[in-house]
C-alpha positions as CSV (number, residue, x, y, z in Angstrom):
1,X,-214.3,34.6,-126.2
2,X,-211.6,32.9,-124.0
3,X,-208.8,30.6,-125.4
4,X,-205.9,28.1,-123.9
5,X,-202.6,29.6,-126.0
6,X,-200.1,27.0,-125.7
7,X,-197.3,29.2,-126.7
8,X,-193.5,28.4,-127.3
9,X,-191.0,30.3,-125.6
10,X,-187.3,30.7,-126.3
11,X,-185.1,33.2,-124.6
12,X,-182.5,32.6,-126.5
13,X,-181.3,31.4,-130.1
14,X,-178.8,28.9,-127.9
15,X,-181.1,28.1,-125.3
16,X,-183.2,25.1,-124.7
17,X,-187.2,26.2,-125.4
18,X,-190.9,24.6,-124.7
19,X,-194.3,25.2,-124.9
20,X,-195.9,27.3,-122.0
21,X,-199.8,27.5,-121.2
22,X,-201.1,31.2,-121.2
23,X,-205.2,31.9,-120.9
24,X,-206.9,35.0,-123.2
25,X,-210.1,35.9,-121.7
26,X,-212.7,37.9,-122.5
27,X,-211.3,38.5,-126.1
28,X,-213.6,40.4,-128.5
29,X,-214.3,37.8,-131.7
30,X,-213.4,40.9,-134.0
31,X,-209.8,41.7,-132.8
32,X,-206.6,39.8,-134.4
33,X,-204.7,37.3,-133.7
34,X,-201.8,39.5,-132.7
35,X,-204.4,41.7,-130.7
36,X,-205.1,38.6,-128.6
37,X,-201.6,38.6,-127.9
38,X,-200.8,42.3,-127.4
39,X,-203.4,41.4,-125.1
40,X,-202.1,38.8,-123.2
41,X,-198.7,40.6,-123.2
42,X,-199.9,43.7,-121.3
43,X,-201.3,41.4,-118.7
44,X,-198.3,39.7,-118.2
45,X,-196.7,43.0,-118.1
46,X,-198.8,43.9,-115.3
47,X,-197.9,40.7,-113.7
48,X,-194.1,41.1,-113.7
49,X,-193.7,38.7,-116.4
50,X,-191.7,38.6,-119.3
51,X,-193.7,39.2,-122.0
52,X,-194.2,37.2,-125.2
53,X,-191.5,38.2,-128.3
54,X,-193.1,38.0,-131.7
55,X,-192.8,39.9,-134.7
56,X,-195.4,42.1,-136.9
57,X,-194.8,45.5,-138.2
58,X,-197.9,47.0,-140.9
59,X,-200.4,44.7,-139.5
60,X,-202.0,45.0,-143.0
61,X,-200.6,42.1,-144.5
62,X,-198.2,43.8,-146.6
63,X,-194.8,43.5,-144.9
64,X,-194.8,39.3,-143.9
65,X,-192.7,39.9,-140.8
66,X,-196.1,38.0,-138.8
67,X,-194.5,35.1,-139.1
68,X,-196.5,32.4,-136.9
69,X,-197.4,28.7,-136.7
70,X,-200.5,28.8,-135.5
71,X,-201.9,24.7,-134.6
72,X,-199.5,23.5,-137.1
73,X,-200.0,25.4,-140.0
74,X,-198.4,28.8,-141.2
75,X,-200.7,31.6,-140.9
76,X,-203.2,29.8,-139.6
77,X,-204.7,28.4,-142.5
78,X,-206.5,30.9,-144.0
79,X,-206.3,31.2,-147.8
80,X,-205.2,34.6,-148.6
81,X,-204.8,35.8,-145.0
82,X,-201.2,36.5,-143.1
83,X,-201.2,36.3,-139.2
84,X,-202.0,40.0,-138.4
85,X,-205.4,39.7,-140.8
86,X,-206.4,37.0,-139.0
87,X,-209.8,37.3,-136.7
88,X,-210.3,35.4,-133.9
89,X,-214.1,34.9,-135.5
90,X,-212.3,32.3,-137.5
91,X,-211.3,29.9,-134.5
92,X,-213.9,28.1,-131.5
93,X,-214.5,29.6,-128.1
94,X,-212.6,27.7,-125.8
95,X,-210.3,26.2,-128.0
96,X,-206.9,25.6,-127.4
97,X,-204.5,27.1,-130.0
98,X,-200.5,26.1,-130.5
99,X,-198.6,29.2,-131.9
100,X,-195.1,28.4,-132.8
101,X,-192.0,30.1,-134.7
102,X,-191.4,29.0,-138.5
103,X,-189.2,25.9,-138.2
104,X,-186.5,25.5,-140.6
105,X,-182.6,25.5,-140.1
106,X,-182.4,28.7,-142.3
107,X,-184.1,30.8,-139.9
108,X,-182.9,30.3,-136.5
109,X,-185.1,31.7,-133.5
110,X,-184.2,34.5,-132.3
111,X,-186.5,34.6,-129.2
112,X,-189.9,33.0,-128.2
113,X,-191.6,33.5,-131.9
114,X,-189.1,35.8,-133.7
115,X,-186.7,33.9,-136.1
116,X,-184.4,35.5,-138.1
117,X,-185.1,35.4,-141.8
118,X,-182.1,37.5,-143.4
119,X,-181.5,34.6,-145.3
120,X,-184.0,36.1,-147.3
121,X,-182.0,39.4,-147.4
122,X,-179.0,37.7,-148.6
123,X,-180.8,36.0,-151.5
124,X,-182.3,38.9,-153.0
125,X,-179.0,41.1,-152.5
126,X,-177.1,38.1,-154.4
127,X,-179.3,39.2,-157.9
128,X,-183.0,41.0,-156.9
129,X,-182.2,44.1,-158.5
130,X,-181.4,45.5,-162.4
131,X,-178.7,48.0,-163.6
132,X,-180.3,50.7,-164.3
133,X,-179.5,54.6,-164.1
134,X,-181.5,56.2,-161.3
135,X,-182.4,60.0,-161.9
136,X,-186.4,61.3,-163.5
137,X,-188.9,58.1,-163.8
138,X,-188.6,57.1,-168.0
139,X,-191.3,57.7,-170.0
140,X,-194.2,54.4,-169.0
141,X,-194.4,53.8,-173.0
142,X,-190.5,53.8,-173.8
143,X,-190.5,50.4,-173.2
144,X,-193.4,48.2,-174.5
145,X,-194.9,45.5,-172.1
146,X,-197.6,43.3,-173.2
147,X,-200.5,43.2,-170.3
148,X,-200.0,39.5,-170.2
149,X,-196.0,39.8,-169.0
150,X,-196.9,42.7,-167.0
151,X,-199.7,40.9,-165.0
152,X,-197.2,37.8,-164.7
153,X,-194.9,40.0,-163.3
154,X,-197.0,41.6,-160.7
155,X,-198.4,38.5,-159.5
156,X,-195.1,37.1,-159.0
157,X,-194.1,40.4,-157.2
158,X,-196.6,40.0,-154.8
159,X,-194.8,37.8,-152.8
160,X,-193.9,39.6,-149.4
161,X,-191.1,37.5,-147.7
162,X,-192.8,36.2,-145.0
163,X,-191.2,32.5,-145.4
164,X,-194.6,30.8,-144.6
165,X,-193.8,28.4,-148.2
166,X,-190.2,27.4,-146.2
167,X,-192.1,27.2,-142.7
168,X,-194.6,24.4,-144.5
169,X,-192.6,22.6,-146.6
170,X,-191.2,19.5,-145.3
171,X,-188.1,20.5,-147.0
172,X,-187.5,23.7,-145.2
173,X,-187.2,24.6,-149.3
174,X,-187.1,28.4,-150.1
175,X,-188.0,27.8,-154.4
176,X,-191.1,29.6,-153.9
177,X,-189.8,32.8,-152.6
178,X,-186.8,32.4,-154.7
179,X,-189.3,32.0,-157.9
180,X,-191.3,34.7,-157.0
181,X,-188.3,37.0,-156.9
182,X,-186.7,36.0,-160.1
183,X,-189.9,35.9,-162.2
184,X,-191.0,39.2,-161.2
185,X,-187.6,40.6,-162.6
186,X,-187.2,38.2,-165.6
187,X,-190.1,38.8,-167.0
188,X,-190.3,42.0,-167.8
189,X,-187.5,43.2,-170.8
190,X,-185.5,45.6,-168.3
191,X,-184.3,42.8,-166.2
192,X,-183.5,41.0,-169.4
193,X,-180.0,42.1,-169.6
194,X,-178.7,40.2,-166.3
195,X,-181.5,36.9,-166.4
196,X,-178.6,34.6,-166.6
197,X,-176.7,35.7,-164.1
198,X,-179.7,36.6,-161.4
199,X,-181.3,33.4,-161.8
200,X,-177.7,30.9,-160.9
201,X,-176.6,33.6,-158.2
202,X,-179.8,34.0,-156.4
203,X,-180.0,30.0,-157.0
204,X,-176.4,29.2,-155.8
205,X,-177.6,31.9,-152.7
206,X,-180.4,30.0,-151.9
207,X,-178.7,26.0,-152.0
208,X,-175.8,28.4,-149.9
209,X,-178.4,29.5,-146.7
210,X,-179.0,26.0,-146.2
211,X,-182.4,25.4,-147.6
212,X,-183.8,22.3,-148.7
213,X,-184.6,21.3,-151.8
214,X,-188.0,21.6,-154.0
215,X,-190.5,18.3,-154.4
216,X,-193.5,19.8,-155.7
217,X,-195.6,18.8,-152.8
218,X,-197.6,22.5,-153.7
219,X,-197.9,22.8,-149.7
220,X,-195.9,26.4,-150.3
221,X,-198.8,27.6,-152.7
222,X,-201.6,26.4,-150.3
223,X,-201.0,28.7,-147.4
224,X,-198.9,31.7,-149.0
225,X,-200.7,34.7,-148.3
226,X,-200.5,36.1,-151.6
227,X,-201.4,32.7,-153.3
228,X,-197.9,32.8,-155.4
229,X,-198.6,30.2,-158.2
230,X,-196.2,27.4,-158.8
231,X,-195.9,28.4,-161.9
232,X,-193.3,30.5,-161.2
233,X,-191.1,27.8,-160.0
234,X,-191.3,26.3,-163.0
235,X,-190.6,29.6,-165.4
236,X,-187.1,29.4,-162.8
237,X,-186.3,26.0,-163.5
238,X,-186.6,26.7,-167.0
239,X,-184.2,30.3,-167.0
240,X,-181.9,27.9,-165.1
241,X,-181.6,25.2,-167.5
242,X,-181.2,28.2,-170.1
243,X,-178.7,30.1,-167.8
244,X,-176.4,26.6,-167.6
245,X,-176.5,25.6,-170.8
246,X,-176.0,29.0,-172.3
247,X,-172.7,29.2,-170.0
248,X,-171.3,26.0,-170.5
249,X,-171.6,26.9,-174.6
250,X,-169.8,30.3,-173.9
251,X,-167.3,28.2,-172.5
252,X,-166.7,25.6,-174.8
253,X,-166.5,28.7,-177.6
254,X,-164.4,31.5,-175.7
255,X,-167.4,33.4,-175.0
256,X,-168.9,34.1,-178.2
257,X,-172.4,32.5,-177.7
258,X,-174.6,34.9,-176.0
């Protein structure tokens, strides 16, 4: 298979960038999408040219860092299916393919296709955790779960930070991440104890990196890899109107409402 890879190419976060023409040929219809351009790299190596910066790191579709545009749509546009999963079987022989970094204010490129995303970082260090004392695993039973939480919780766990629901949205918003993270703590009864606080830090976090806001559009749901429901971003609308309301009665009562 041969392609026209209309690339964009940044050498530096405060430098001017642009699209540049590159050709893969003779590409095997059963390699990825970031084989093609390992491919094209090593030629361009053997050319004396710079090659192309992108990220990826498992190239299993576990880690999200395979963040891509690819003709103006995260991913690529197949449901379920992050960058480095991507076949080329999937696109036209001879077609010409725009791969561009995610574009929100939030995460600022780095170089060529690399942005940085510790925004993200930042976000869950502001409340994706529970106090807990570390030492020997508890007993699995000590604490009940129903199957239903549980599987509600895993689901919303699932969610591996790639940013593809910011790079899509026309917002730049970050709610789906954010949701994802909160609900997969909140839902379960050991990250009970800090739900208030988690859900209006990692809240306050998020409106704090510069993200836009939420309008429901559901373009985030449509081309996460994990298919993160946006269901979740309703459960943390909800522990946020709780979370509010619950402090502004434990002010108005010295802190006896809890």
């Amino acid at each position: 298979m041969n392609f026209t890879l209309k690339i964009w190419r940044q050498k530096g976060p405060d430098l001017a960038g642009g699209f540049e023409t590159y050709e893969a040929r003779d590409v095997s219809p059963d390699m990825s999408f970031l084989e093609m351009l390992d491919a094209v790299n090593e030629r361009l190596g053997l050319e004396g040219k710079t090659p192309i910066a992108f990220d990826s790191d498992c190239r299993e579709g576990i880690c999200g860092t395979c963040s891509l545009v690819i003709n103006g749509v995260p991913h690529g546009g197949r449901k379920g299916t992050t960058v480095c999963q991507l076949h080329l079987r999937h696109f036209s022989d001879g077609q010409t393919i725009t791969i561009e970094p995610w574009r929100a204010r939030a995460f600022p490129i780095v170089k060529d296709l690399i942005v940085d995303r510790s925004a993200f970082d930042r976000i869950i260090q502001a409340g994706g955790f529970i106090s807990v004392n570390t030492g020997n695993a508890p007993e699995a039973n000590a604490i009940p779960v129903s199957k239903e939480i549980a599987d509600l919780a895993m689901d919303a766990a699932a969610c591996i930070g790639c940013g593809a629901c910011v790079a899509v949205c026309k917002n730049a918003s970050a709610m789906l991440f954010v949701a994802a993270k909160v609900s997969h703590l909140n839902y379960l009864p050991q990250g009970n104890a800090e739900k208030d606080r988690r859900v209006k830090n990692v809240v306050a976090q998020m409106d704090k990196e510069g993200f836009g806001n939420c309008t429901v559009t559901g373009s985030c749901e449509a081309v996460c890899p994990k298919e993160i429901s946006l269901d979740f971003i309703a459960k943390m609308n909800r522990d946020f109107a709780v979370a509010v309301v619950k402090g502004e009665l434990k002010q108005r009562t010295g802190g006896g409402v809890g």
